[in-house]
N, C-alpha and C positions, 0 to 999 in steps of 0.2 A: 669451864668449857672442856667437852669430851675430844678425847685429839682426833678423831672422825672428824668433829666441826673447825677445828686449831686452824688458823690463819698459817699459810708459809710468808715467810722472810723474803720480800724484794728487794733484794739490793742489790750493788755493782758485785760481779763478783771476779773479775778480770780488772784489778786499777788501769795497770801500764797498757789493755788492748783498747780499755773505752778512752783512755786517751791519745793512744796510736791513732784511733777510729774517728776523733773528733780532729783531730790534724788532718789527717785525711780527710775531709769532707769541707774542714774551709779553704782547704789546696782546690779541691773541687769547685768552690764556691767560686772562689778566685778566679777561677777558667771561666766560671759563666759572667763575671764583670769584667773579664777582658772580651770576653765576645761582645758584649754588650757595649763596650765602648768601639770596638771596633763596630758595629751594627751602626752606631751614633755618628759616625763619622762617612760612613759609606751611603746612608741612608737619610741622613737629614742636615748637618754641618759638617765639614772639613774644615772650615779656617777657624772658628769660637765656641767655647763652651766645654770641650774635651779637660781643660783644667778642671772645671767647676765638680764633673764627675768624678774624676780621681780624687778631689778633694773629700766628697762625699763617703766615696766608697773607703776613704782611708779610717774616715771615720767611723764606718762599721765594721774594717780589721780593726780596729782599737777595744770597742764594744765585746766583738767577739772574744779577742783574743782573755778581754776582763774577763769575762764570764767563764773561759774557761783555768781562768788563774785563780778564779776564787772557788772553781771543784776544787782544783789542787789543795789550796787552802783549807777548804773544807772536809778531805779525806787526811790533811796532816792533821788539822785538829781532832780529829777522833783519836790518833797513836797519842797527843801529846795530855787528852782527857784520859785514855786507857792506862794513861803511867800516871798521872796525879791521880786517880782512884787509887791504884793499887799503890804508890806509894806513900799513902795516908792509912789504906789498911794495915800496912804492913809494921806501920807506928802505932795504930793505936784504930782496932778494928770496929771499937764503937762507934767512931766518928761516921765511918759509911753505913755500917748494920743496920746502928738506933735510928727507929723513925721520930722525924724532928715536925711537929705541927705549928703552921698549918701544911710548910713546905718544905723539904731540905735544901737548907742555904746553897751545900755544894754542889748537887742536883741541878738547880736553879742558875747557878753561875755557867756549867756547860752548857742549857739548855740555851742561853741567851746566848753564847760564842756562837754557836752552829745555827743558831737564827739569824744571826744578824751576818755572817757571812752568806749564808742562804737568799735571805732578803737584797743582800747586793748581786746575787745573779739576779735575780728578777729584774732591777732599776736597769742593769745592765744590757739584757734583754729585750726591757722593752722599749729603750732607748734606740736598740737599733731603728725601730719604727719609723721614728720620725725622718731620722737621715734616711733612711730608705724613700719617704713619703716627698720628701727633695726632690729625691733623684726622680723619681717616678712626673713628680709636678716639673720640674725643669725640662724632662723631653718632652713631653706631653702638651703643656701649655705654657711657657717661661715667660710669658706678657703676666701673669696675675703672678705677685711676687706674694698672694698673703696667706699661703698654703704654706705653711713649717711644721705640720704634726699630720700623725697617721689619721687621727682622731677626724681632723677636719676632711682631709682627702678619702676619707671611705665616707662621711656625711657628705661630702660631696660628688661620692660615686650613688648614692640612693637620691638624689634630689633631681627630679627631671626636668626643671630648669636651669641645668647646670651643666656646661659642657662636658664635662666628666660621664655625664648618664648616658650618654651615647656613645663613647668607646668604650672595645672591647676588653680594654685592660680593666672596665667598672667591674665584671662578671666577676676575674682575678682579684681583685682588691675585696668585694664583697663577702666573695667564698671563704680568705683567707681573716677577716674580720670577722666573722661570725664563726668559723671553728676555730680557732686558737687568737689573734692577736687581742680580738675587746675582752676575750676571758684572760688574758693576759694582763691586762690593762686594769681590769675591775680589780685581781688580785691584787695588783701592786696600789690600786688606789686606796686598798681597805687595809693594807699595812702602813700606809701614809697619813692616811685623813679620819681612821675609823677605833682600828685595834689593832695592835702586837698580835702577832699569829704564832707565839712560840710551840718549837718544834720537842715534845717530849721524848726523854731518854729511855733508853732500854739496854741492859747490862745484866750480864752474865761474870757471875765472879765465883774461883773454886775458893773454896772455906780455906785448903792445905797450902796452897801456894798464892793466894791471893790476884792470882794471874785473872784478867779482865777482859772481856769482849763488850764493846758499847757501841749500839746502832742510836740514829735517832730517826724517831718515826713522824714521815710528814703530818700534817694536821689536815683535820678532816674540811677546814673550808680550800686549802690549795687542791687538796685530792677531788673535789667534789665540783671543782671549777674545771676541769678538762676530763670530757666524757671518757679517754682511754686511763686515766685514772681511777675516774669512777667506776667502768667496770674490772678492772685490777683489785681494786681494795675489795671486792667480796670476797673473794676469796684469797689475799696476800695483804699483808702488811708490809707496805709502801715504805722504805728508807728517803729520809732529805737527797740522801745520796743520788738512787735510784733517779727521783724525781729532776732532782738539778739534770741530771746528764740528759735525760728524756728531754725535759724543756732545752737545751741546748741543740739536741738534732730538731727538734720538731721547727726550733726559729730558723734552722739550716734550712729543712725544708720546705718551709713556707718563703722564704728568700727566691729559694731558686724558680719556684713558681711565679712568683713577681716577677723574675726576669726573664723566665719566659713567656708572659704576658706583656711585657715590654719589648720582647724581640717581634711579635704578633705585631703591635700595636706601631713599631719601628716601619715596618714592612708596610702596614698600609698607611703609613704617613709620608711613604718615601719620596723623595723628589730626583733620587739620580734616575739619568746621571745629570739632571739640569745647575747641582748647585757644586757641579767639579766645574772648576776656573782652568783654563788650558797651559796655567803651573804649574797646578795642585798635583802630587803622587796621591795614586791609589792604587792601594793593593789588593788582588784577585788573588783567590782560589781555584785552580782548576781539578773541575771534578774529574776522579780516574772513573768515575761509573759513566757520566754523560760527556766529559770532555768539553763539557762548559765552563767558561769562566764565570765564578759564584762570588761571592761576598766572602772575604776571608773567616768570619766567624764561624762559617760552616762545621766544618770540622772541629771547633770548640764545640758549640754546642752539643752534637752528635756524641761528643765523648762528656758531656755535662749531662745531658740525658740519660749514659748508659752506666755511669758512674755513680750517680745522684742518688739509687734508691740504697744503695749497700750500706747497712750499720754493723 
């Protein structure tokens, strides 16, 4: 290949800002599940169920915070491959040089570290789904207790005898199923149930100082499963790295569109102020624009919206 046609190098290239970046954004997130539980309370229960959502939601800061412990994980394992190459050449240079057929064993050993960390963001990921798919079924309809997966709740956002096909939160659930979370799902199913998707190496080593730079480049079935992938890889060579952080904001922001489909969907289910008991506290917002008293969420949201698109 003439370097006219040469692929450039997609990878992270800021460690410490894409993870400043990725704190910042489930802090973000975090505001739109407290608005959201405030919405729940204001709008449809006050005395039950407010547990059940924190519950939920702790369990997609858990999710979260894995997936982003196993980037970390997976940009330390490059430094600590970058030092066993070089300090194997530096013993005994044939050992990396010579090509060993059909594979090279040591090749082979990094190539599976960095996959199978990689493969745990994914499980990670797409585990949030379901707790999310919960929460979504608990406001929405908490009489049918046999919704515990994404899977089922977006089949039963398409099925037009199903109470799901008539809210507006179906549109949201739809839209986000069919651009990212079922290709999310397929991937993870086809490293589970199908084939190993291992992630190949790519290294640069100087002959004098045996000094090492090693990328590992996604595989062309995960690149080829999310269309912003697919048009990247014509013209870039896609890092694991690169990939992980991207799938990480992309679950962020498919998150917050469910919660604000859920805040829609709050709204026109609302029954205050008929289900405030004449004990119950409730807290109001007063707006400085209208001088009305609002739903305290307000002002979450509004800074969840203006926040939300920044990476």
């Amino acid at each position: 290949m003439n370097d006219k046609n040469k692929k450039i190098l997609l990878d992270i290239e800021d460690r410490q800002k894409a993870f400043y970046t990725i704190s910042n954004r489930v802090e973000i997130l975090n505001e739109g599940f407290r608005a959201l539980y405030a919405d729940y309370l204001h709008h449809i229960d006050i005395k039950s169920g407010k547990d059940e959502i924190l519950k939920l939601k702790e369990n997609i800061d858990f999710r979260l915070f894995s997936s982003k412990f196993h980037l970390e994980l997976l940009l330390r394992q490059h430094f600590a491959i970058e030092s066993r190459i070089q300090g194997i050449y530096q013993k005994d240079p044939g050992k990396v040089l010579n090509e060993v057929y059909p594979s090279h064993p040591l090749f082979d050993h990094c190539e599976q570290e960095i996959t199978a960390i990689f493969d745990s963001i994914i499980f990670h990921l797409a585990s949030v789904y379901d707790y999310l798919s919960a929460i979504i079924n608990f406001i929405c309809n908490k009489k049918d207790k046999s919704i515990t997966k994404w899977s089922q709740i977006a089949k039963a956002c398409r099925d037009k005898g199903n109470i799901y096909n008539r809210k507006n939160i179906a549109t949201v659930i739809g839209s986000e199923n069919d651009n990212f979370v079922d290709k999310l799902y397929r991937y993870r199913s086809r490293v589970i149930h199908e084939k190993s998707d291992i992630n190949p190496i790519s290294f640069t080593l100087q002959i004098a100082s045996g000094k090492t730079d090693v990328k590992f480049i996604a595989t062309e079935a995960i690149v080829k499963s999310f269309k912003f992938l697919k048009e990247k890889s014509k013209t870039h060579n896609i890092t694991v790295s690169y990939a992980s952080e991207w799938l990480i904001h992309e679950t962020i922001d498919s998150i917050i569109k469910v919660l604000f489909g859920l805040k829609e969907e709050m709204e026109a289910m609302s029954t205050f102020p008929d289900h405030i008991g004449g004990s119950d506290l409730i807290i109001l917002y007063n707006d400085p624009e209208t001088g009305f008293a609002v739903p305290v969420s307000k002002p979450m949201w509004a800074n969840v919206r203006a926040k939300s698109s920044s990476r």
